[in-house]
ZADO-1210 file (C-alpha; in nm, 4 decimals, padded with zeros to 6 digits):
<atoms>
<atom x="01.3420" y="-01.9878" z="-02.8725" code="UNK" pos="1"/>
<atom x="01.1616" y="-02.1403" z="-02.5840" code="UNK" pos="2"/>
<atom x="00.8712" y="-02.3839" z="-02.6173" code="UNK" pos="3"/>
<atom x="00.6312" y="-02.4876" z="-02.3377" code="UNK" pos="4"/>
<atom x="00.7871" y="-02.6358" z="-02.0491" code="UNK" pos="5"/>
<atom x="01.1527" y="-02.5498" z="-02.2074" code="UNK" pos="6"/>
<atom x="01.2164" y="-02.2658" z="-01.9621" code="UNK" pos="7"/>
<atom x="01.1932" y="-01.9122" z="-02.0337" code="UNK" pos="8"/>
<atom x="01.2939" y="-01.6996" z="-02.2926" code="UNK" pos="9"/>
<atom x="01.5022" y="-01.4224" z="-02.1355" code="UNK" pos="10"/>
<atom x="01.7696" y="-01.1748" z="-02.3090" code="UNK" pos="11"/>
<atom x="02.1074" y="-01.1719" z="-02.1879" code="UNK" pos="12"/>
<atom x="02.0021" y="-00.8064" z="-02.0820" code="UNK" pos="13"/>
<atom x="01.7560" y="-00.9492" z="-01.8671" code="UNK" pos="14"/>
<atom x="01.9359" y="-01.2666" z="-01.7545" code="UNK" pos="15"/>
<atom x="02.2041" y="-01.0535" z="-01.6361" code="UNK" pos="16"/>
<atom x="01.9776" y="-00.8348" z="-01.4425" code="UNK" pos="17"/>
<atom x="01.8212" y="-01.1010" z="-01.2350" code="UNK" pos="18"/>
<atom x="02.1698" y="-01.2240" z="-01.1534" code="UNK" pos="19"/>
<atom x="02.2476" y="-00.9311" z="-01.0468" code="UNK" pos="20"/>
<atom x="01.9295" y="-00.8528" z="-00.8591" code="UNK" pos="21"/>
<atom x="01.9896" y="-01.2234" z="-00.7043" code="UNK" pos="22"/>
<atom x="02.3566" y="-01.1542" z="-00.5682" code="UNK" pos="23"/>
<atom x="02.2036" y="-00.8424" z="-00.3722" code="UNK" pos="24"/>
<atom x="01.9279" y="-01.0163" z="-00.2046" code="UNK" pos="25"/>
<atom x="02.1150" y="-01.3116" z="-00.1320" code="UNK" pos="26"/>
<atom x="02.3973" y="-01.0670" z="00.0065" code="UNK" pos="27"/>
<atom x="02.3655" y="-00.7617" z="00.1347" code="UNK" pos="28"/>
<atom x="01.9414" y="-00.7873" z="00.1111" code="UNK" pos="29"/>
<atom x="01.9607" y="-01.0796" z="00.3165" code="UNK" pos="30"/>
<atom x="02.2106" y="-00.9376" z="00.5671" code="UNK" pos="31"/>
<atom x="02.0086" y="-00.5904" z="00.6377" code="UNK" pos="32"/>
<atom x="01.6883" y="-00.7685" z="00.6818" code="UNK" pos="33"/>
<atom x="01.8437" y="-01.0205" z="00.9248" code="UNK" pos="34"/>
<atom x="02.0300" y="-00.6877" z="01.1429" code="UNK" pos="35"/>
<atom x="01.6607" y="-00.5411" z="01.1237" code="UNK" pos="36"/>
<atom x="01.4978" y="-00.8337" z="01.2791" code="UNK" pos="37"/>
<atom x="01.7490" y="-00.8589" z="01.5228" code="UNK" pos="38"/>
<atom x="01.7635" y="-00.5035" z="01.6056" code="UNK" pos="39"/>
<atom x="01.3516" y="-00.5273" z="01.6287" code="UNK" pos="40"/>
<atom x="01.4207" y="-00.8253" z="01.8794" code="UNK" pos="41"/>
<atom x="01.6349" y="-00.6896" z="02.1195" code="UNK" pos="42"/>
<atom x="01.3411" y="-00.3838" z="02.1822" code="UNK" pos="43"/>
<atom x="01.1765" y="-00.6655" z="02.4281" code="UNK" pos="44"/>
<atom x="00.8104" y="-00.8039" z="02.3622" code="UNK" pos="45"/>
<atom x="00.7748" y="-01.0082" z="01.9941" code="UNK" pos="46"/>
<atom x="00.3658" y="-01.0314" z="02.0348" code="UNK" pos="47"/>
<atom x="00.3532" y="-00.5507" z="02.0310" code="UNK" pos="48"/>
<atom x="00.6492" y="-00.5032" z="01.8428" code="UNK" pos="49"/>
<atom x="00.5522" y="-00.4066" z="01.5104" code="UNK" pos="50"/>
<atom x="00.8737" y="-00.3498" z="01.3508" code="UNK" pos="51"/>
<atom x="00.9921" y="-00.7426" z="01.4664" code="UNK" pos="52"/>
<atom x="00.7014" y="-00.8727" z="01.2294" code="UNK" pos="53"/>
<atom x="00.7293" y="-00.6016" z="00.9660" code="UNK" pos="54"/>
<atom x="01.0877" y="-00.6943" z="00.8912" code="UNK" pos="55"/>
<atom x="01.0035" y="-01.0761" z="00.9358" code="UNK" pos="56"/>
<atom x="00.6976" y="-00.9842" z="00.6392" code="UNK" pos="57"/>
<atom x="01.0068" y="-00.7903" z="00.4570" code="UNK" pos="58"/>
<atom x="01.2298" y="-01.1633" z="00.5367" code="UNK" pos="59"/>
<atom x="00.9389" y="-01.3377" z="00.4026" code="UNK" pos="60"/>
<atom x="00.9115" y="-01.1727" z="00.0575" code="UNK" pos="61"/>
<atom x="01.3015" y="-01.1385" z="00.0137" code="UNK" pos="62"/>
<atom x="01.3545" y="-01.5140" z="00.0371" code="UNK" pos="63"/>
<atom x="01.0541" y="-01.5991" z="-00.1855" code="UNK" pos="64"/>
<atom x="01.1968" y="-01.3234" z="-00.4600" code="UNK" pos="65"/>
<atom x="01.5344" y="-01.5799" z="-00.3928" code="UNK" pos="66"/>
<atom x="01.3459" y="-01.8829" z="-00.4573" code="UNK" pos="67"/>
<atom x="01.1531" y="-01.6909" z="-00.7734" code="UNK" pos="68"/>
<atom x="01.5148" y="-01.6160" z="-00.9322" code="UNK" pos="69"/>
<atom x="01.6919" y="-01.9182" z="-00.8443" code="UNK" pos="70"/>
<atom x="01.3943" y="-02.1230" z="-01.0287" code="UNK" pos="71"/>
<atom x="01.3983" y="-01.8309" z="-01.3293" code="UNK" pos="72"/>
<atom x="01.7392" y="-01.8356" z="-01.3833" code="UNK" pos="73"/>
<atom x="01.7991" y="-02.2072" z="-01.3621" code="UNK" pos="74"/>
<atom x="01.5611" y="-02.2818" z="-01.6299" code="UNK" pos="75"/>
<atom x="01.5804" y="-01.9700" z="-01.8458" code="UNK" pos="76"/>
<atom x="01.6828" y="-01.9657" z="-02.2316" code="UNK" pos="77"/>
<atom x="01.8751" y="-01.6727" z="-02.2869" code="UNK" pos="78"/>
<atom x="01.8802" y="-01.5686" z="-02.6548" code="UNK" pos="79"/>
<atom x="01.9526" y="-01.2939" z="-02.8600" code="UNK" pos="80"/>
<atom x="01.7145" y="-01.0250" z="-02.9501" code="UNK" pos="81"/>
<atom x="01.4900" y="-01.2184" z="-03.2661" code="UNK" pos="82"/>
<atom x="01.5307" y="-01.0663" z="-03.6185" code="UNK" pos="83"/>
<atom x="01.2945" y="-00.8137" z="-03.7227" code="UNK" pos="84"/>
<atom x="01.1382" y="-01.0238" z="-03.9724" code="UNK" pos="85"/>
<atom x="00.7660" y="-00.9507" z="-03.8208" code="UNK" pos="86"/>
<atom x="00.7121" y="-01.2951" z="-03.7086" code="UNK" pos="87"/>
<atom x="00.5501" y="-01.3069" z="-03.3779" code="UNK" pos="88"/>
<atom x="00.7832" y="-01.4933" z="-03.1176" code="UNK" pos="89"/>
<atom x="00.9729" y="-01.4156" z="-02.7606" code="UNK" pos="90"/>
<atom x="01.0718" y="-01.0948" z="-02.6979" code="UNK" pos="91"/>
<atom x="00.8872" y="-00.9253" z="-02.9928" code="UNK" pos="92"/>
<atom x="00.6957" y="-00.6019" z="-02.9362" code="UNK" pos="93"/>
<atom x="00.3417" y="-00.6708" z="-03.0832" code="UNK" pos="94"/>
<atom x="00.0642" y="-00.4539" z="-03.2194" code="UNK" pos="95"/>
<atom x="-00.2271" y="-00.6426" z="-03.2644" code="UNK" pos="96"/>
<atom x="-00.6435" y="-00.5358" z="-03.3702" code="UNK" pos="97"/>
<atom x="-00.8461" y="-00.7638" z="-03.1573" code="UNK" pos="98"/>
<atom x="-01.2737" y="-00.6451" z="-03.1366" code="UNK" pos="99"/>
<atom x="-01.2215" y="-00.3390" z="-03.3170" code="UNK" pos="100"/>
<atom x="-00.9297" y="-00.1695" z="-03.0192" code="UNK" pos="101"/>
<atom x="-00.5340" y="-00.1624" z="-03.0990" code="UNK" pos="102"/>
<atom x="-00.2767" y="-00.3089" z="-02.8186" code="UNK" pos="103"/>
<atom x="00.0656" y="-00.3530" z="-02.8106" code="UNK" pos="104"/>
<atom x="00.2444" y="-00.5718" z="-02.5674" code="UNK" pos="105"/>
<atom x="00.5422" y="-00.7565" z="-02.5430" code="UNK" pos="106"/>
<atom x="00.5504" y="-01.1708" z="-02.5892" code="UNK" pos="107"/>
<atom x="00.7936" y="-01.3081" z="-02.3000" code="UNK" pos="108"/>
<atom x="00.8379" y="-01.3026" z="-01.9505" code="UNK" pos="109"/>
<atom x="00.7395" y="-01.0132" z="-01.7262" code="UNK" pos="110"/>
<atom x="01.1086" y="-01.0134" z="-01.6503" code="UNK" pos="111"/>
<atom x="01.1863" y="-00.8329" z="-01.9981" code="UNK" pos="112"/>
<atom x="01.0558" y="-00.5360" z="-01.9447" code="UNK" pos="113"/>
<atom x="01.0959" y="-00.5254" z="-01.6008" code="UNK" pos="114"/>
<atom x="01.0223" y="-00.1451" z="-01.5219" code="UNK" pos="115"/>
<atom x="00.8925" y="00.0120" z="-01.8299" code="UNK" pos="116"/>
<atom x="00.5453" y="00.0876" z="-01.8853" code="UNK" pos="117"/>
<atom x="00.4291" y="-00.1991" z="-02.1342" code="UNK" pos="118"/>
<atom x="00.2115" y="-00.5158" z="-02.0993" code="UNK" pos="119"/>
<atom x="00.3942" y="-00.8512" z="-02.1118" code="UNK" pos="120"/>
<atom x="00.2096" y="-01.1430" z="-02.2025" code="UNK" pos="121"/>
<atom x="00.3720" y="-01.5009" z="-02.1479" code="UNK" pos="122"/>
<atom x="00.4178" y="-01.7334" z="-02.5279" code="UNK" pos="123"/>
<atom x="00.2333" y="-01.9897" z="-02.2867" code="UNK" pos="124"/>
<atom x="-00.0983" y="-01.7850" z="-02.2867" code="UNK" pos="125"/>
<atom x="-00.4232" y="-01.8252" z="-02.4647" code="UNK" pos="126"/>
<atom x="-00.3094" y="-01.5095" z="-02.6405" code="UNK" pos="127"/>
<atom x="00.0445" y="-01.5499" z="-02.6819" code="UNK" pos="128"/>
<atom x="00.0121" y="-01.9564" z="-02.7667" code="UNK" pos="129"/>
<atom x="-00.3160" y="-01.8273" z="-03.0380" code="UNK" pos="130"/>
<atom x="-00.0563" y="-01.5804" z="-03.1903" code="UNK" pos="131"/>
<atom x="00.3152" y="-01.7492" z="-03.1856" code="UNK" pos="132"/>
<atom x="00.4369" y="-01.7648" z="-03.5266" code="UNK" pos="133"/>
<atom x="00.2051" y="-01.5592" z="-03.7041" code="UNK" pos="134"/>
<atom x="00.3475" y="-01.2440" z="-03.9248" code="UNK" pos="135"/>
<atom x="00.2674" y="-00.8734" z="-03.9809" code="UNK" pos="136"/>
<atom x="-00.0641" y="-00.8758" z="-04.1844" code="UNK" pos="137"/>
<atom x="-00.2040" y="-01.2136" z="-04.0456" code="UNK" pos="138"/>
<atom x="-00.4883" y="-01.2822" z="-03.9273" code="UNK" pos="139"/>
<atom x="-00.5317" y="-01.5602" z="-03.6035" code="UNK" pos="140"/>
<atom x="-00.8139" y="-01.6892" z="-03.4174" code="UNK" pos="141"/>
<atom x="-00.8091" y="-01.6546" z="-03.0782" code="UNK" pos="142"/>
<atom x="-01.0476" y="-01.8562" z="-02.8146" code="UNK" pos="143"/>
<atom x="-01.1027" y="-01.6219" z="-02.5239" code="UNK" pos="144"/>
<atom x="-01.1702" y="-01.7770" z="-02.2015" code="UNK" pos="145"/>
<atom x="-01.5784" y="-01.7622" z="-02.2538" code="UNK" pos="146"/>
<atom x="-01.5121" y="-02.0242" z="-02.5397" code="UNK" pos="147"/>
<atom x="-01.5849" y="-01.7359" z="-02.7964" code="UNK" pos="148"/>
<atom x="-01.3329" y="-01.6986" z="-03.1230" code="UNK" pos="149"/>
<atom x="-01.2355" y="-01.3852" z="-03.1875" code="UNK" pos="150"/>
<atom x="-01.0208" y="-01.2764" z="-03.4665" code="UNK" pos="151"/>
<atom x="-00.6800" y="-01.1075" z="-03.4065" code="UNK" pos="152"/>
<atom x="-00.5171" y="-00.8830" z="-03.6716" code="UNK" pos="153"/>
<atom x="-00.1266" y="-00.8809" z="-03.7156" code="UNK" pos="154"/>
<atom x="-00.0373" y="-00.5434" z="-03.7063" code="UNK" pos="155"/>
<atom x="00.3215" y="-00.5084" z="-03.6515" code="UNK" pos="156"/>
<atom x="00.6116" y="-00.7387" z="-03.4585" code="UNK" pos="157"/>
<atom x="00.9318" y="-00.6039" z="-03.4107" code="UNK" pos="158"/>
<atom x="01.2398" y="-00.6672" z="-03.1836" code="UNK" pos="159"/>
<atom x="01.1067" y="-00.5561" z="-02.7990" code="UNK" pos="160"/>
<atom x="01.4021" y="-00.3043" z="-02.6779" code="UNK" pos="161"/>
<atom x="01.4452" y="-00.1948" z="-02.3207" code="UNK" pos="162"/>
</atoms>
């Protein structure tokens, strides 16, 4: 499992994804944003031509997605799925009771549920650092950002599945 500053936990699942998704833009992305800009350029005047700074915008965010993977991948941990023993950790889906209202999210990297509709919330959080560890039935403290504890309830932590 991945502690602070040890990378990030990713599944193979995921890992494989991002690869994936990093081949493309470095490829074929990068290619049909270059032939767009080019295409853009060769309609005359750069200071009007809205579709020359549109795809260099487009450029802009491809290559940072690039740099975002590239640092991802290089320091993720890529682990199984954990055991459904209830303990709170990486890539667990959590139910939790915190002031009176039920959530459930899943601890790890935005990465892992890339798509669905569920919150992610990092292990490195106030949230996710305050509950790391703890089991089905616990109860935590947690120190929101006001400096106020609040207790968080334990409902349920089992294996997060895409």
């Amino acid at each position: 499992m991945s502690e602070p500053n040890q990378g990030t936990w990713l599944t193979q699942d995921a890992y494989d994804r991002l690869v994936k998704e990093l081949e493309h833009l470095e490829g074929p992305g990068r290619t049909e944003v270059v032939e767009r800009i080019a295409a853009a350029r060769d309609e005359g005047d750069l200071k009007e031509n809205g579709g020359y700074h549109a795809a260099r915008e487009e450029q802009g965010k491809l290559e940072a997605r690039i740099t975002e993977l590239k640092a991802l991948l290089k320091t993720a941990v890529v682990g199984e799925t954990p055991a459904d023993d209830g303990v709170v950790e990486p890539g667990m889906l959590v139910t939790i009771t915190m002031a009176g209202k039920e959530r459930t999210f899943v601890l790890g990297n935005r990465e892992i549920a890339e798509g669905k509709d569920v919150e992610v919330y990092s292990p490195e959080s106030p949230l996710g650092a305050a509950i790391a560890g703890a089991k089905a039935g616990d109860t935590v403290d947690y120190t929101a950002p006001n400096g106020k504890s609040i207790p968080i309830e334990i409902k349920a932590a089992t294996p997060y599945k895409a």
